[in-house]
C-alpha positions as CSV (number, residue, x, y, z in Angstrom):
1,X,-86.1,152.8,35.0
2,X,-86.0,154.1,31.8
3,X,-89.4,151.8,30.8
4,X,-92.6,152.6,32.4
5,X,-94.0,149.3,34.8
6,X,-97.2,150.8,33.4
7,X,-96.1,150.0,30.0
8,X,-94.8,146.7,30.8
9,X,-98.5,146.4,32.2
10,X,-100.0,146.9,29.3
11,X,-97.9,144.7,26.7
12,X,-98.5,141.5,29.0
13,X,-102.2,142.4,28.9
14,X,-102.4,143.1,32.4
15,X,-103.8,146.7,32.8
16,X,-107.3,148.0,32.8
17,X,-107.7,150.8,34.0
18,X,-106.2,153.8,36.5
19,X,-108.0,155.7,38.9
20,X,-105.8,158.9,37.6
21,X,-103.5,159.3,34.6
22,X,-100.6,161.0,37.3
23,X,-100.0,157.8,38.1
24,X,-97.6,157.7,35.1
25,X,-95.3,159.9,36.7
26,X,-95.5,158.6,40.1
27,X,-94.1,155.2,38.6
28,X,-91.3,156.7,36.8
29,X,-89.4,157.0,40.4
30,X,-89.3,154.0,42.6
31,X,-92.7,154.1,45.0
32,X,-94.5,151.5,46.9
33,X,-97.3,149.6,45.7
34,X,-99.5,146.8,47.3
35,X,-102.0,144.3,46.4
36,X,-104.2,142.2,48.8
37,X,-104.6,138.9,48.9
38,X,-107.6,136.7,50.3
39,X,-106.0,134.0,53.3
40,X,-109.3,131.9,52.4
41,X,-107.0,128.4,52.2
42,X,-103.5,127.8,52.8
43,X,-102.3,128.0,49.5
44,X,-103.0,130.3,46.9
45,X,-104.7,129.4,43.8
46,X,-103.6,129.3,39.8
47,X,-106.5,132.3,39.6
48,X,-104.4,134.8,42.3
49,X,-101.7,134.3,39.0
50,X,-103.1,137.8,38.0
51,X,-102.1,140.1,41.1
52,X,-99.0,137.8,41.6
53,X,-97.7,138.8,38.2
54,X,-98.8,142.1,38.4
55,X,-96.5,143.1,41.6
56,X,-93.7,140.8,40.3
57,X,-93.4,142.9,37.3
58,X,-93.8,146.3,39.5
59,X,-90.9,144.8,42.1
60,X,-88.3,144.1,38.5
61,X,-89.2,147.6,37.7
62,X,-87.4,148.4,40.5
63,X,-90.6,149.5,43.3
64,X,-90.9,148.7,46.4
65,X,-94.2,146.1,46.5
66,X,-96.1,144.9,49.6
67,X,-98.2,142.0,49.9
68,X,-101.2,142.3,52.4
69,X,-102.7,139.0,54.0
70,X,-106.4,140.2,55.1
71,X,-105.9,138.5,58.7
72,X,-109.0,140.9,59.8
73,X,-111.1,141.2,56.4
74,X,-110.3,137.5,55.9
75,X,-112.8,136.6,58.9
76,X,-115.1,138.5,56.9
77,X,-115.5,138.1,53.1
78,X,-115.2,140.2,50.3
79,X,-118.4,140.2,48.3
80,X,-116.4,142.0,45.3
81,X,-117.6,139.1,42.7
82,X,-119.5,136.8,44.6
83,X,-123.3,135.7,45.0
84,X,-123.2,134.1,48.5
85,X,-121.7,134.4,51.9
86,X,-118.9,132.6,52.4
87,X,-118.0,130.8,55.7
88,X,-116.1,132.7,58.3
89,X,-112.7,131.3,59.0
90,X,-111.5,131.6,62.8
91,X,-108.0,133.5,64.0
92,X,-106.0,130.3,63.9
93,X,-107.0,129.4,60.6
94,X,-106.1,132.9,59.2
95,X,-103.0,132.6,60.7
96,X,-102.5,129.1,59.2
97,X,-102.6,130.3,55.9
98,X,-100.9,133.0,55.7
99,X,-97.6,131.5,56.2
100,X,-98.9,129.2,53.3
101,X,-99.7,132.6,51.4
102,X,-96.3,134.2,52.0
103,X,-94.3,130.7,50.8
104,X,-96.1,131.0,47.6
105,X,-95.5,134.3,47.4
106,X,-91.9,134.2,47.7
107,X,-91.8,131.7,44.5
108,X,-92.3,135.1,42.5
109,X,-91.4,137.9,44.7
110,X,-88.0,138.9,46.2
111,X,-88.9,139.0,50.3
112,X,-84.8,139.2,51.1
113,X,-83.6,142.1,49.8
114,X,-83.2,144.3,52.8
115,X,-83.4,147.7,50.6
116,X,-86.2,146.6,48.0
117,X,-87.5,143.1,49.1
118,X,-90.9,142.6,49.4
119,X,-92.3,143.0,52.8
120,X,-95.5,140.8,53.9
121,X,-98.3,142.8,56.3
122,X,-101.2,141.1,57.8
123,X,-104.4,144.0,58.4
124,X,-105.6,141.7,61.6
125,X,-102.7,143.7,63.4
126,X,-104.1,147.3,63.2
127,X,-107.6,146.1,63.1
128,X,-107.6,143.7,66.4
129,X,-107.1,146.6,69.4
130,X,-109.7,148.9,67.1
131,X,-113.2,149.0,68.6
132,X,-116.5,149.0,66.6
133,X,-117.2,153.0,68.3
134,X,-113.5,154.1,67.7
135,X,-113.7,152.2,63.9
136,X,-117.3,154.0,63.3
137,X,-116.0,157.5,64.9
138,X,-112.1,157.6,62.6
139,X,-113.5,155.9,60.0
140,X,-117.0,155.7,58.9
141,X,-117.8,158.8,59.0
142,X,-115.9,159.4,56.1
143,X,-117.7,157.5,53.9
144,X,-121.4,157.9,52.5
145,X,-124.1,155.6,51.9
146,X,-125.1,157.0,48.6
147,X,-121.6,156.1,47.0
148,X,-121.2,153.1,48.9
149,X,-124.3,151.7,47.9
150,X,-123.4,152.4,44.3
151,X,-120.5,150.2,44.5
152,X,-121.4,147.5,41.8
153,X,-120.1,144.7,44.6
154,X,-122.9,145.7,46.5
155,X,-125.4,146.6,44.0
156,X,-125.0,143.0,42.1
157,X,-125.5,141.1,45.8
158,X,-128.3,143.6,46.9
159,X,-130.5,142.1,43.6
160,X,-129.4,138.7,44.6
161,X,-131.4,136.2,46.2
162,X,-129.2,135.5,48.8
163,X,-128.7,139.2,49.9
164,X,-125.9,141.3,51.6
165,X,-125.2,140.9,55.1
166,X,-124.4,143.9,56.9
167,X,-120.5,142.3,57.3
168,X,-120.0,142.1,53.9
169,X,-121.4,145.7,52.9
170,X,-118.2,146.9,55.8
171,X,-115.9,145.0,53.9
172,X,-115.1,148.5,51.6
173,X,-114.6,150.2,54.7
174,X,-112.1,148.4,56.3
175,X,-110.1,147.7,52.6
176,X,-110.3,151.5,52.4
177,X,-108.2,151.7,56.1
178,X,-106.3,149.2,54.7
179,X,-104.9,151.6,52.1
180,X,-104.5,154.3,54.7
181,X,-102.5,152.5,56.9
182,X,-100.0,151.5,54.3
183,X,-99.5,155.0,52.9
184,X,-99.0,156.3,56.6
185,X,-96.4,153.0,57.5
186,X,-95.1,152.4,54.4
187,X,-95.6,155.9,52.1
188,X,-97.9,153.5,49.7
189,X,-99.5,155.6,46.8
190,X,-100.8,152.7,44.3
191,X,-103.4,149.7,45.5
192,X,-103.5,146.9,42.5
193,X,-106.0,144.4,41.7
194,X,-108.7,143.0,39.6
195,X,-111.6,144.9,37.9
196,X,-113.8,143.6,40.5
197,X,-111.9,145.6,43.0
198,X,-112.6,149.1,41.9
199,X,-115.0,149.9,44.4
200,X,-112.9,149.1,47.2
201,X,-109.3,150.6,45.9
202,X,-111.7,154.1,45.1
203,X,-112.5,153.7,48.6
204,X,-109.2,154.3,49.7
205,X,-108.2,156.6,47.6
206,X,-111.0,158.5,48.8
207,X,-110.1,157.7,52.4
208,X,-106.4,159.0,52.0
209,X,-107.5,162.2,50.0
210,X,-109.9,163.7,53.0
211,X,-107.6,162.2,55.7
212,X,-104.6,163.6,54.5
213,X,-105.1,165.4,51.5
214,X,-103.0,163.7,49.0
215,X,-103.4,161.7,46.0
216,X,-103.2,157.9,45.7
217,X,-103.7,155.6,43.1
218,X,-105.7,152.5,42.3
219,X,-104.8,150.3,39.3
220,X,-106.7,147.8,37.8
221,X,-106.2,144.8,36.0
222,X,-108.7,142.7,33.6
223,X,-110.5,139.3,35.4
224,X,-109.1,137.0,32.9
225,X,-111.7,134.4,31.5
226,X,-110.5,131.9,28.6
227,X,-112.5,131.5,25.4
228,X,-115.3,130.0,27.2
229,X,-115.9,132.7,29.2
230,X,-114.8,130.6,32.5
231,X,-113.4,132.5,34.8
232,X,-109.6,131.4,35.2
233,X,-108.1,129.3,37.9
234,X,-111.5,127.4,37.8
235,X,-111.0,123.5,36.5
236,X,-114.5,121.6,36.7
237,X,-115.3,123.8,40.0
238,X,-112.3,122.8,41.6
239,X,-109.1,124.9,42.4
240,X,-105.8,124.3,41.4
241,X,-103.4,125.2,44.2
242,X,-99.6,126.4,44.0
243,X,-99.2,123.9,46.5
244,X,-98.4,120.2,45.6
245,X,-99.5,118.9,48.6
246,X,-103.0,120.2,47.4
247,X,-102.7,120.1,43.6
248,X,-99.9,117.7,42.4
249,X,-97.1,118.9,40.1
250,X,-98.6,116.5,37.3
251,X,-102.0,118.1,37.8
252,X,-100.6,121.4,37.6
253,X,-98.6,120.7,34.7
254,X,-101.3,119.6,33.0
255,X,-103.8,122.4,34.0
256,X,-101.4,124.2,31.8
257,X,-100.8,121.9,29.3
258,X,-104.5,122.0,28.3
259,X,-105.2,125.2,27.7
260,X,-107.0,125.9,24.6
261,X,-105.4,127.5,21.3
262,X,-107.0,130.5,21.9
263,X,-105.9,131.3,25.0
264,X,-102.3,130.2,25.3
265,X,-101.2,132.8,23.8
266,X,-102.1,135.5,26.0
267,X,-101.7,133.0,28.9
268,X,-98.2,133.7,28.0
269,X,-98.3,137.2,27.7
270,X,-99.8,137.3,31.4
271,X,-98.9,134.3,33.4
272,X,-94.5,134.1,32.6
273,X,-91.8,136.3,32.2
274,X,-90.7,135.0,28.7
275,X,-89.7,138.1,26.4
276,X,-92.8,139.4,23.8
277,X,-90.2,138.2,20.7
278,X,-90.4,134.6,22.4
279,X,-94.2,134.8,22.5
280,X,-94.5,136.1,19.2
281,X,-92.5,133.3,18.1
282,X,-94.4,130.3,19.6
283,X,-97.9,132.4,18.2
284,X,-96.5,132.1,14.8
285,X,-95.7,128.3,15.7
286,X,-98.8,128.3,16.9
287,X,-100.7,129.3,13.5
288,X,-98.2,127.3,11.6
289,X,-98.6,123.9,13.5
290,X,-101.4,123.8,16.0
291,X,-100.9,120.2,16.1
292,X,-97.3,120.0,18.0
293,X,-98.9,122.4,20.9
294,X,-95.7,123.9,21.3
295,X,-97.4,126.9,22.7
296,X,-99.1,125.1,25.5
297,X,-95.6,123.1,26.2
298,X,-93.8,125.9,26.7
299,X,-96.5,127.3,29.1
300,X,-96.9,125.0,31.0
301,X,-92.7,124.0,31.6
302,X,-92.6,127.8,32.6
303,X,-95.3,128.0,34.9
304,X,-94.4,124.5,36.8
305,X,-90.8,125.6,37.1
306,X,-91.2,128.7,38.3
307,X,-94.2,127.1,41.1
308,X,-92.4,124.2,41.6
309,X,-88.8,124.0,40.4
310,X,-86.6,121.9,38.0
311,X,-87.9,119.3,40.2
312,X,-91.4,119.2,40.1
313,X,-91.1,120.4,36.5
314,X,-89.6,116.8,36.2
315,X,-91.7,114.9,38.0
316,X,-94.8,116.2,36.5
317,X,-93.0,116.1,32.5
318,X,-92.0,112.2,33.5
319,X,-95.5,111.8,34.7
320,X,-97.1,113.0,31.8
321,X,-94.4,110.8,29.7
322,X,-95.5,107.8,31.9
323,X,-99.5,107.6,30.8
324,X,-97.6,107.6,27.0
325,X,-96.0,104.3,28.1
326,X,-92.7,105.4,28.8
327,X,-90.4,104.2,31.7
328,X,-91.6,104.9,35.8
329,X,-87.7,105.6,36.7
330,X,-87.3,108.0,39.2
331,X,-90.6,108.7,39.8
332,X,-91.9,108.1,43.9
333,X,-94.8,106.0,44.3
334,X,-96.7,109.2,46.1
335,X,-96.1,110.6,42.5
336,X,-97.3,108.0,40.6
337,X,-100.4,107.9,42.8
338,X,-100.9,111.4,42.0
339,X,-100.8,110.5,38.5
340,X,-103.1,107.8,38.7
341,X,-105.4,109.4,41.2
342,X,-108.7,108.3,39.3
343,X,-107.7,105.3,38.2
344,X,-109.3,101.7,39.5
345,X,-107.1,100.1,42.2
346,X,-106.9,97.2,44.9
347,X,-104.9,96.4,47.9
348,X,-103.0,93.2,48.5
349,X,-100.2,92.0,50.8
350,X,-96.7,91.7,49.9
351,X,-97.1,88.4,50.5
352,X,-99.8,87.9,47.8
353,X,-97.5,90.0,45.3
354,X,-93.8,89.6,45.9
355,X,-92.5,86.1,44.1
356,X,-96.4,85.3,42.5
357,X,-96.5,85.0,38.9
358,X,-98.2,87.7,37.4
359,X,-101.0,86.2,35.9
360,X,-101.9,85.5,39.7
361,X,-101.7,88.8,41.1
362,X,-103.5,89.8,37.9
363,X,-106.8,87.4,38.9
364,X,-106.9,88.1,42.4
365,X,-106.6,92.2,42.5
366,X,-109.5,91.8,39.9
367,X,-107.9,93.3,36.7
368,X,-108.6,90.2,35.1
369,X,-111.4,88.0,35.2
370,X,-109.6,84.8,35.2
371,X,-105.9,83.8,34.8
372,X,-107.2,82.4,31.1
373,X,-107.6,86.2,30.6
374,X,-104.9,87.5,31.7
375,X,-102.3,84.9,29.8
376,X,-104.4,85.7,26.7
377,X,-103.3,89.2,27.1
378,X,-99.4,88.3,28.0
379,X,-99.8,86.2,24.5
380,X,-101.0,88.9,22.4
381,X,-98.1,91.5,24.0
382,X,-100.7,93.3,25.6
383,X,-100.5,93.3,29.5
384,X,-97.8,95.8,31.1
385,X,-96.1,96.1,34.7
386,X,-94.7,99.3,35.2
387,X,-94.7,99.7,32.1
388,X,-92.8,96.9,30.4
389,X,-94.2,94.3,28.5
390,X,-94.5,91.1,29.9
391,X,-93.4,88.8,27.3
392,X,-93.6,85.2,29.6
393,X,-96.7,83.5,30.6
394,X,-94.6,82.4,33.7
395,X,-93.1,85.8,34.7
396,X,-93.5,86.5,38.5
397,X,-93.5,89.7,40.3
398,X,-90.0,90.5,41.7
399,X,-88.6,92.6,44.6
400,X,-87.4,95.4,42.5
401,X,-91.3,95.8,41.1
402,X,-93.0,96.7,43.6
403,X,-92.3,100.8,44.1
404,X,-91.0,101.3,47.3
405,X,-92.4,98.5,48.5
406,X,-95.6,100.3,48.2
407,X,-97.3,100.0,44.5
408,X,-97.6,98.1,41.4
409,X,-98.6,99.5,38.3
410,X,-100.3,97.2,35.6
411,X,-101.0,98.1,31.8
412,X,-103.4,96.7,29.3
413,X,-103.4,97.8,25.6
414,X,-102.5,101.7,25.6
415,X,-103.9,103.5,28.2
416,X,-105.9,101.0,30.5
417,X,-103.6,101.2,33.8
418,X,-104.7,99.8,37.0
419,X,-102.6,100.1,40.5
420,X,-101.8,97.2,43.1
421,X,-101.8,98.8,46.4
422,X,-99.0,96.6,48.7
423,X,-100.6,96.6,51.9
């Protein structure tokens, strides 16, 4: 371990701040470290990235890193960042996603390794048996009103319109056991996690240090906004998921593939693993040629790999390829309705497809107007199945065109497609 993790930390641009320079030579033996992690859906979202990268690099440097499902605080809500209450998720659903959580998870983290694999805890297990007068007795009366009151979480929602129930105000109580029941299971000294989590990684610290009179350590991370001062993860108001079945592998892809010139750059610093001489390479490409997007190629290839595999890297790289006119082959019909999600559509029988020229399927699904219309465009080398150009006014739609049986895709000019659903 001859590099610091806290180092590594800083290069990749994800360190803020420490609760306690000592921390330094706590990391240079191998320790435990955890970060918590929200079981609000069941998948985890392009903005957990952050924490995700942060124990990932901890675990290479050789640390033992545990990953902490809030089963109890889950039901309740952090308010750490947030202007309203949230709705309260039941038991089962809880317990849903966290097996969602921990496949994500393993994508980036090593949960095998019996000596230094990760290891998955859920706080719903030491906080079900605990009763509100045993809680209030062990653990609240450690903590002060003054200080908790100070916490910025509480001090931004207490100025707020909508308020701060007296649920969410708990929250840094029971995040603060949280941390004390991982140093007394697991010998856990360092809590990780966004800037917006200061107040409640002090609060275990604190906890620890009158409980049992040692000294653990919070580390802190910056919320990562891109040029627009969007927070990120957020696309239109909508999430993008790790999982596919939630956010497709072409929409994920191209999440990625988007980002702005002025971010990618320390996208890649945070969100991969790709050496700093790499990254320093494609920001001189970057400068050099803005226009091949090189930058935001290579970001997005390594971040859809590593969520989704060679394969979904594929699938979503032929996807994009298709929308540039290039050949469906090998791509599923569930893919290619991923792809053209938005896109106007219409449902016919096979029967009304299979063996009917095309200029007839063209009429009656209501891409074209009239069959006049639609030969017009056949003539002029401008009307597409799957595709490929039709080049006869006679050509009829054959077996092998329909996608699984299941989907037609017609083109007109560049980038006008339009789906035939086979009912």
């Amino acid at each position: 371990m001859s590099r610091s993790v806290i180092d590594t930390l800083k290069e990749r641009g994800l360190f803020e701040a420490v609760t306690a320079p000592d921390v330094a030579r706590l990391v240079e033996t191998p320790t435990a470290v955890y970060a918590g992690f929200d079981p609000s859906a069941s998948s985890l979202q392009v903005g957990n990235f952050v924490t995700i990268m942060a124990l990932a690099h901890f675990q290479r440097a050789g640390h033992r890193v545990i990953a902490l499902v809030g089963g109890a605080t889950g039901m309740i809500g952090d308010p750490s960042g947030k202007t309203t209450s949230r709705t309260l998720l039941t038991v089962e659903q809880v317990m849903r996603n966290q097996e969602g959580v921990r496949e994500n998870l393993s994508r980036f983290l090593d949960f095998d390794d019996p000596k230094s694999g990760a290891v998955l805890v859920n706080n719903h297990d030491w906080f079900k048996d605990f009763t509100v007068v045993d809680f209030l007795r062990d653990v609240g009366v450690h903590f002060r009103m003054g200080t908790m009151l100070g916490k910025e979480s509480v001090r931004s929602r207490l100025g707020s319109e909508s308020g701060l129930s007296f649920t969410e105000f708990s929250y840094q109580l029971l995040q603060g056991y949280d941390f004390l029941c991982l140093y007394d299971t697991h010998g856990c000294r360092i809590q990780v996690g966004g800037s917006d989590q200061w107040g409640n990684i002090t609060a275990g610290t604190d906890l620890i240090r009158k409980l049992r009179g040692v000294e653990c350590f919070g580390l802190t991370f910056p919320l990562v906004c891109d040029s627009q001062g969007q927070k990120f993860g957020k696309s239109e108001g909508n999430a993008v998921f790790l999982d596919r079945a939630l956010t497709s592998c072409y929409d994920f892809y191209q999440f990625f593939l988007r980002v702005e010139d002025a971010d990618v750059i320390r996208f890649l610093r945070i969100f991969t693993f790709l050496p700093m001489d790499e990254v320093t390479a494609l920001d001189a490409d970057l400068k050099a040629a803005p226009e091949r997007r090189a930058a935001q190629r290579r970001l997005a290839e390594e971040i859809t790999r590593t969520v989704h595999g060679v394969d979904g890297l594929r699938i979503a790289q032929q996807a994009t390829a298709v929308l540039f006119g290039e050949a469906m082959d090998g791509l599923r019909a569930d893919d290619l309705l991923q792809v053209f999600a938005h896109v106007p559509s219409f449902a016919l029988s096979r029967a009304e497809v299979a063996g009917a020229q095309v200029l007839d399927v063209a009429a009656k699904s209501g891409l074209c107007k009239s069959k006049g219309e639609a030969r017009r465009l056949v003539e002029s080398g401008g009307f597409y199945v799957n595709n490929r150009r039709v080049t006869e006014v006679g050509a009829t739609v054959g077996d092998a065109d329909l996608i699984e049986g299941r989907l037609l895709v017609f083109r007109t000019g560049k980038r006008n497609f339009f789906l035939v659903k086979i009912s």
